[in-house]
N, C-alpha and C positions, 0 to 999 in steps of 0.2 A: 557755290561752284560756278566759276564760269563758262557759259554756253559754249557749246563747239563751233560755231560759227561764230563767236567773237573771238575766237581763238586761231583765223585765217590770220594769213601772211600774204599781203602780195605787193611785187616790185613790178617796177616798170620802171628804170633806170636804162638809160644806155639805147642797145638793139634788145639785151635781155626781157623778158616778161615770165616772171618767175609769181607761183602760184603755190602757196603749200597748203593744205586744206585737212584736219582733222573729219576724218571721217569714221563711221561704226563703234563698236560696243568694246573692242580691243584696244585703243588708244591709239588706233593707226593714223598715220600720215599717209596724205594721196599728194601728190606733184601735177602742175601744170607747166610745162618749162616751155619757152617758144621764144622765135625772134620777130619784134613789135616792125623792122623791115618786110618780110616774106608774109605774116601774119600766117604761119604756120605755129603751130604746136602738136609735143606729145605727152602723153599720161603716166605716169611712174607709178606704178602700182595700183590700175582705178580696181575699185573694189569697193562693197559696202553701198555705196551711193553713188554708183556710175553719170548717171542721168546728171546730176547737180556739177560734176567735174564738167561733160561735154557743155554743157549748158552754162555753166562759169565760161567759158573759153571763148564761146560763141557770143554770147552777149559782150565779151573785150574784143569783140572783130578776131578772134583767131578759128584757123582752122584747122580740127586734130588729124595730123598727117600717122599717127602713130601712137604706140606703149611701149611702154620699157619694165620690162618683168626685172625687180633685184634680185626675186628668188619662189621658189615654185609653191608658198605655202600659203593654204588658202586663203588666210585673211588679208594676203597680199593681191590673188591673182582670185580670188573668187574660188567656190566648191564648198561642201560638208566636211562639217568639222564640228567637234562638241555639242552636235544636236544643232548646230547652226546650219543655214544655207543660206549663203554669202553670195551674194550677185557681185560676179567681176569681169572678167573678160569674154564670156560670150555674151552677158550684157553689153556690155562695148558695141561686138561686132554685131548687133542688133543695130543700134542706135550709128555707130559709124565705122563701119567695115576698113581697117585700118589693119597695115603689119606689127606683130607681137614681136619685138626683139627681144632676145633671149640668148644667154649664154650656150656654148655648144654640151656643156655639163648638167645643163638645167632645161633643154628643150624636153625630155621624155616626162620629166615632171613635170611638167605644165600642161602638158597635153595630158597628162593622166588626171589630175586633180580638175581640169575646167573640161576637156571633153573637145579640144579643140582640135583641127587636125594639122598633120606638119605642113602641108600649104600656109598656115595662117603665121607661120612663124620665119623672120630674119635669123639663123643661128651666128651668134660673132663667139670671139676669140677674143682677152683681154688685149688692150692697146686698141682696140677700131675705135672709130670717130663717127660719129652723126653731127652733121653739118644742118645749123638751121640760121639763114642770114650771114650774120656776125658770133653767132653763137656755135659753139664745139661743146659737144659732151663725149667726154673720155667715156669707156667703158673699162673699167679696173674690175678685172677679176679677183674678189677675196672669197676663197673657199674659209669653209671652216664650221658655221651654220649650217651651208648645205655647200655638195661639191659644186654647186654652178653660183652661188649666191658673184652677186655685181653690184658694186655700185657705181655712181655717175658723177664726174667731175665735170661742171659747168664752168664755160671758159669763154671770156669775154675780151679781148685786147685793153687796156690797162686798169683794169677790176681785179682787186680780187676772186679769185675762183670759188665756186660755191660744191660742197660735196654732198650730193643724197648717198649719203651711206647703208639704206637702209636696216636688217637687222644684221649687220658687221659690227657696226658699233653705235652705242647710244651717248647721248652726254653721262657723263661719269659713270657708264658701264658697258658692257659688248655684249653678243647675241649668243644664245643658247648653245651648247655640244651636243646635249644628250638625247635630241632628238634623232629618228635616222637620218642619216649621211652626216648629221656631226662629227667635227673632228677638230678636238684641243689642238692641236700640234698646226694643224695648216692655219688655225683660226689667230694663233700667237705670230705664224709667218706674217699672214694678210696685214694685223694690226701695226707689224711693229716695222717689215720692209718694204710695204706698201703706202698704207694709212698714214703712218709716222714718218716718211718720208719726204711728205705734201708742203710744201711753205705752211708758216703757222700763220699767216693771215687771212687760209681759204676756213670758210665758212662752211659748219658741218650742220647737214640740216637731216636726221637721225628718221629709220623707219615704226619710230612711237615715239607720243609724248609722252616721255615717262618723267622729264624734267622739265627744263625749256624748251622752248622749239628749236634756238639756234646757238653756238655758241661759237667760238673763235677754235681752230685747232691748235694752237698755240698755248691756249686757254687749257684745250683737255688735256698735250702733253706735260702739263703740271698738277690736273688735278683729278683726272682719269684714271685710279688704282691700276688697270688693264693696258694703260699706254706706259705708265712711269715705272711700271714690274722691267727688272733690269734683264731676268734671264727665262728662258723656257720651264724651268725647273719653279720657280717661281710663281711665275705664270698659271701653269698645272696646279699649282696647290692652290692658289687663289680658284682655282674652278674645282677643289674639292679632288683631284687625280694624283 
């Protein structure tokens, strides 16, 4: 097996400074994303191993202005769960007291699962933008997983654009229904008039390694059973509905 720390990602192309970092016992994916002008950065899901993300960021000269919550389930955002307790985001604001941005669907979760309070949280609305340098990340609201789940489309002026999707979709597969606030039906919307919408040359960097780290969208609209399913109906019965 190879180690989870030989299994990091990191770019420095451009203004971008791009970080993906396998972290914890779930196969989770943690994000550094920041612009190498401003020497600003923020966190996409720190959890598991908070200390090692800030600590990554700081020794590449950046400094964490920020988190970006995809979605409010602990091994994203830190809290108890299956007999675990996951250090995420009030470790953070331990270590560096920074705003939690968070969708307006997904702020009451996050605060309930970490214990954190609504001061600590930016609430957006899909389409907002965070401006770092040279660097824009979309906020794309895909329900489906959870009513506030987001992911983040990294955008660069003549780069390909990079997508943390986290669990919306994965390489050759998409994120759970049947937990609470799952919902087949917005999850088939998110994927297929959102996700699927993206030029095929942005780069989808998924919230688990459960394949590769990275793949091409382009890529998945070909080989992603959940992207290439032509109708809803369809769709439902591939998730068993």
């Amino acid at each position: 097996m190879v180690p989870q720390r030989d299994r990091s990602l990191t770019l420095a192309d451009g203004d971008l400074y791009f970080v993906q970092e396998p972290v914890g016992e779930m196969a989770n994916l943690a994000y550094v994303i920041g612009s190498r002008a401003t020497r600003e950065a923020v966190l996409v899901d720190p959890a598991w191993d908070v200390e090692s993300l800030v600590t990554r960021a700081q020794q590449d000269g950046m400094r964490v202005v920020g988190a970006l919550a995809t979605h409010y389930h602990q091994d994203h955002v830190g809290g108890q769960i299956f007999g675990l307790s996951i250090e995420g985001l009030p470790r953070l604001m331990e270590l560096a007291p920074v705003p939690v941005h968070v969708h307006a669907h997904e702020a009451e979760g996050v605060r309930r699962v970490t214990g954190l309070s609504a001061g600590d949280f930016v609430v957006h609305q899909g389409g907002d933008v965070l401006e770092l340098g040279g660097v824009r990340i979309r906020l794309l609201h895909t329900p489906g997983h959870t009513p506030g789940s987001q992911c983040f489309l990294v955008e660069e002026a003549g780069r390909p654009a990079r997508l943390v999707s986290g669990d919306t979709l994965f390489l050759n597969g998409c994120g759970r229904v049947d937990l609470p606030g799952g919902d087949p039906e917005a999850l088939y919307r998110s994927l297929h008039d959102v996700l699927k919408q993206l030029p095929d040359d942005t780069l989808v960097h998924p919230g688990h390694l459960y394949a590769e780290p990275v793949d091409s969208l382009g890529a998945q609209k070909r080989t992603n059973p959940y992207l290439r399913v032509a109708t809803l109906e369809a769709f439902l019965g591939f998730l068993g509905y």
